[in-house]
N, C-alpha and C positions, 0 to 999 in steps of 0.2 A: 546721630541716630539714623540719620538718613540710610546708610548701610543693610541697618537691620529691616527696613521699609525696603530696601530692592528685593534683598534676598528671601523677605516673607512675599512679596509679590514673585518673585522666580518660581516660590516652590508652590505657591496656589497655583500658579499654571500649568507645573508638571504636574500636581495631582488632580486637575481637569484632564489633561491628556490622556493622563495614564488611567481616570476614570471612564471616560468615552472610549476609550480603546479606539483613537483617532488615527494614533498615528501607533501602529505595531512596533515600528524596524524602531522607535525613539525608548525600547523599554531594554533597558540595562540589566545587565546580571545581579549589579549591583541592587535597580528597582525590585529586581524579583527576591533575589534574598530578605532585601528590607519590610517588604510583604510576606513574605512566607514566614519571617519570626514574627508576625503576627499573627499568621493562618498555616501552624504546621503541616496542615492539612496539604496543602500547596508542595511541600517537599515529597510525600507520598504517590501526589498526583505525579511528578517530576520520574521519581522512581518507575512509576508501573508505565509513565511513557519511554521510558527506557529499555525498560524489560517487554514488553509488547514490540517495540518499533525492530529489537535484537531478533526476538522468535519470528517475525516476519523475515529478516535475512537470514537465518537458519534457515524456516522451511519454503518460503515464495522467492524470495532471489535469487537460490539457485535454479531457476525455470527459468531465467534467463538465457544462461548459458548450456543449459541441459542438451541440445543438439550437437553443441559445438563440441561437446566431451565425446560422445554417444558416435560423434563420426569422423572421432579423430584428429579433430582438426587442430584439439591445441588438450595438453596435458589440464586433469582436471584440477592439481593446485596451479598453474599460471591462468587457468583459467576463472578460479574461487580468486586468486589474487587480481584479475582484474576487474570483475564483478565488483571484489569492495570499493575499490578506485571510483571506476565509474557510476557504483548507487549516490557515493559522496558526491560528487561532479553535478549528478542528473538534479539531484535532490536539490541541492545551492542553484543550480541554472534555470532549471524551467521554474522556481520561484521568481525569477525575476522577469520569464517570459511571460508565463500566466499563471493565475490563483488559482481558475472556475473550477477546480475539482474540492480545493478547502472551502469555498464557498458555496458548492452542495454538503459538503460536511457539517457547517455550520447552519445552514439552512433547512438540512430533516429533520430535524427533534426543536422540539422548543422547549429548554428548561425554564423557563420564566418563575416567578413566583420566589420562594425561600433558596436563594441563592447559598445558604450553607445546605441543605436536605439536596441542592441540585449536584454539590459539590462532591457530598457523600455516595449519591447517584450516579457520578462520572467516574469516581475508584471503585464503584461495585463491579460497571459495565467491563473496565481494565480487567482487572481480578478475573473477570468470564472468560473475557478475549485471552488471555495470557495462559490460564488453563487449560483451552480446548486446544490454544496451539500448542504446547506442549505436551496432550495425549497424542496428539493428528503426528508431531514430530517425531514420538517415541516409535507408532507405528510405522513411519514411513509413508504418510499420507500428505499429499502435498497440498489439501485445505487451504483456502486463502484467510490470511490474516484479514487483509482488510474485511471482508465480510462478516470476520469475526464480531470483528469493532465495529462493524457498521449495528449489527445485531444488537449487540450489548449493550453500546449508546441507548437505540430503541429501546428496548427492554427497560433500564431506565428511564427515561423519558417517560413512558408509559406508567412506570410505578409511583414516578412521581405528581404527572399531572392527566395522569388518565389517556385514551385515545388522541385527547387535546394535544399530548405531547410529541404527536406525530404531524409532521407537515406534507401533507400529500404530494403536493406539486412538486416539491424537492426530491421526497423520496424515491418518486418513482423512477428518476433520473439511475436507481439502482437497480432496480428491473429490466432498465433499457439497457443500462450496461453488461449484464447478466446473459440476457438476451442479446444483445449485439457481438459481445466476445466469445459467443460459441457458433453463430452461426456467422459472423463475418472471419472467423479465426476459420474456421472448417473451409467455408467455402475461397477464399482466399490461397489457402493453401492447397488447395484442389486448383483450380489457375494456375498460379504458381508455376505448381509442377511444370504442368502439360503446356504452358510456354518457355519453359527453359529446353522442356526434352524438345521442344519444335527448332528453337532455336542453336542449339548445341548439338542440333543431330548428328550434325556431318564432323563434328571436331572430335580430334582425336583426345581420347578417353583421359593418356596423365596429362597431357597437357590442360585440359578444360579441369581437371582435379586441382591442379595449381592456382587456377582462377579461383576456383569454388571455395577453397581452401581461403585463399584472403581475405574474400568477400564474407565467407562465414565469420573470420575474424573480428570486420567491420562492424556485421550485426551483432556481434557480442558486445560488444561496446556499447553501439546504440541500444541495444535492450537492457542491458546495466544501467545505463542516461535512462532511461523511460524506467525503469521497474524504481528506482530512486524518485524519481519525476512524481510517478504517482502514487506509490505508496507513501514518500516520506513528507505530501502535502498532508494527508489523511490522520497519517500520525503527529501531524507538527499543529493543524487543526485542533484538536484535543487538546495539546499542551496550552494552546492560547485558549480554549474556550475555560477549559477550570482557572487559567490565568486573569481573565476579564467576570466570570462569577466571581473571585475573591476579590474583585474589584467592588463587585454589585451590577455588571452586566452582564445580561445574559446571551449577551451576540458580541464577539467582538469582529473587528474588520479584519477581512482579507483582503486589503489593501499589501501587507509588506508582515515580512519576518521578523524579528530579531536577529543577529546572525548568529547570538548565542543558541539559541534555539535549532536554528540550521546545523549549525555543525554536530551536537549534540545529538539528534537527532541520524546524524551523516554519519556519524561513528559508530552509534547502535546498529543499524543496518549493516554494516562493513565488517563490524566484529560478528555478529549472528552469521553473515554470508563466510568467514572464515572459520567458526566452528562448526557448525551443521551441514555444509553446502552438500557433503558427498552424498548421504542419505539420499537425497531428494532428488541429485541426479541421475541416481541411477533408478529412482522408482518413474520417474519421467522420459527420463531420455535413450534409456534403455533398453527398459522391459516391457513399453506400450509394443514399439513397430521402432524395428531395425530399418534405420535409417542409411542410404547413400550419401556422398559428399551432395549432390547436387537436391536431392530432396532436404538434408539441412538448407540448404539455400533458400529453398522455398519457403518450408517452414517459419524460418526466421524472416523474410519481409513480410510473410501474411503477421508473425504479429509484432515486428514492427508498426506497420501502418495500422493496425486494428489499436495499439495501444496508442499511438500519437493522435490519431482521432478521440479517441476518447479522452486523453489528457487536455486537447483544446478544448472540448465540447463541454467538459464536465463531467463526463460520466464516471462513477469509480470504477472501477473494474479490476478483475487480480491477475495479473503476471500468468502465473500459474494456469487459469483458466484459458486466456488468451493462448499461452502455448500448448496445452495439450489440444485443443481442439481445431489446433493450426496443423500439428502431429499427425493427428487424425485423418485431416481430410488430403495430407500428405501421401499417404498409405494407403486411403481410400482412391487414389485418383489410380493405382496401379490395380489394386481389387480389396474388396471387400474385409476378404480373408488378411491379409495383411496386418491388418489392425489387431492388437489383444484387446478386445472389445471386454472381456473381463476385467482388468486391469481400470477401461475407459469406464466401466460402469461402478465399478469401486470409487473412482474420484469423484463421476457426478451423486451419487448416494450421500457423499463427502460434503458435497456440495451444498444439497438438499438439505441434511440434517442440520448443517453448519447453523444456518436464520436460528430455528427455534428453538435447535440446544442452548447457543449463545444468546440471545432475546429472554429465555426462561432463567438461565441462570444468572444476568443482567437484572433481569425484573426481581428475585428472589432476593438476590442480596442487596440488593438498591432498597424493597422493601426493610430486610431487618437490619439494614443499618442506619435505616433513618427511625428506625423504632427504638435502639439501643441508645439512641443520640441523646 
């Protein structure tokens, strides 16, 4: 009998782990199906992570690449085909470099309490996010998802345990980012500029096009790595937090991933970034401020660097925002006029609306679905 004495002590120990949510990267596909035919619920949740993490590579990941199209530098499907590459790459990588941005995901709402009404809570907030980005896509509005989902969560949270369900300390880490990605993305790419035009004064024009040309290359790359980086912690967040409520926790760790989860997550992005991409390029990359080769240049390290700080630091921040107000202060370093400031105020309006559209309708149905329950 000794046998059946290990393997009942084996599996009490996986189901402490897998209760603590100690150890992430130790939860098998297999773990998650065997729970989810317990908690169908858990399959739904799986789905609307899927179809959110896609609508983000439709309409935010191509901000990525949106320069590099816009000035030539590389055709807009090789350049939609390397977008998906690199969100998948960015996504799998900087989870192993750092967590801190799942771990403000996890850290602004607090579902505590009835871990099934939290659950119900967490497919309402999807349902929200998934909706607005699929109005924002139809128009051609380049909305950030994640903000969606940050909203919607809250919204949530709130329906279920009141203002309690908000963690101040965490959240404003979304404000800071908010605020940081437009005036470090503007100002940034204002620099930029007016040190490459210093330094490229004297060189002769196709030759330095050549340069600019590779280099723009580069940052497509790197910004595929970083829009992956940060957006698919945010979404990969959420799949573990309704994975650890179906446990009976209501925090789980952002110590490690699943790699099922990753990839999974690596694929939705990469397909979204292969259906949608053009839409969005050309509401971005185009029709704000016609761009030179060497102001893509600029463009793309102000939000390079605007996005890698905030992926270390924590902050969420969206793709999208980060570039256009990179764009921005690109076309503002030559004048004013330059800029279609119409266009820039459609996105921030976009912007603005994005919290309380997606927060009301997060709260809405978080409320009648736990009433229906």
């Amino acid at each position: 009998a000794w046998p059946n004495v290990v393997l009942l002590g084996v599996r009490q120990k996986i189901d402490a782990a897998l209760t603590s949510m100690g150890n992430c990267m130790a939860l098998t596909f297999a773990d998650f199906l065997a729970q989810a035919m317990a908690q169908p619920i858990l399959f739904v949740i799986l789905v609307l992570i899927i179809g959110v993490t896609a609508v983000s590579g439709a309409t935010d990941a191509p901000n990525a690449i949106a320069t590099v199209v816009s000035t030539r530098c590389l055709k807009p499907n090789t350049a939609i085909g390397l977008a998906a590459v690199f969100n998948f790459v960015g996504l799998v990588g900087m989870t192993f470099i750092s967590t801190a941005v799942a771990k403000t995901m996890f850290g602004m709402v607090d579902f505590s309490g009835n871990t099934d009404a939290a659950l119900l809570a967490l497919v309402a907030a999807m349902i929200g996010a998934i909706g607005w980005g699929i109005f924002c896509w139809f128009f051609g509005i380049p909305c950030s998802k994640s903000h969606s989902l940050i909203a919607g969560i809250t919204g949530g949270a709130v329906a279920m345990n009141g203002w309690a369900g908000v963690v101040p300390s965490e959240w404003v880490k979304v404000i800071y980012g908010m605020v940081f990605s437009l005036l470090a993305g503007f100002a940034l790419g204002w620099v930029f500029t007016r040190i490459i035009e210093r330094v490229f004064e004297m060189a002769n024009r196709q030759a330095a096009n050549i340069v600019f040309t590779a280099i723009q290359d580069l940052c497509a790359v790197a910004l595929s790595f970083l829009h992956g980086a940060q957006d698919g912690q945010k979404f990969m967040s959420i799949a573990m937090l309704g994975i650890a409520l179906s446990f009976g926790s209501s925090t789980p760790d952002a110590g490690g991933f699943p790699m099922w989860v990753m990839i999974t997550c690596s694929l939705a992005i990469s397909a979204g970034t292969v259906v949608g991409g053009k839409r969005i390029i050309k509401s971005v990359g185009m029709d704000m401020v016609k761009l030179e080769k060497y102001q893509g240049v600029a463009a793309n390290f102000s939000t390079v660097f605007t996005l890698l700080f905030a992926s270390l630091t924590g902050m969420p921040v969206s793709t999208g925002h980060c570039n256009t107000s990179a764009i921005m202060g690109v076309g503002a370093s030559r004048s004013i006029k330059r800029v279609n400031w119409s266009i820039a105020k459609n996105m921030l309006l976009a912007w603005v609306i994005t919290f309380p559209a997606c927060g009301l309708i997060g709260f809405v149905l978080a409320k009648l679905f736990m009433m229906l329950a």
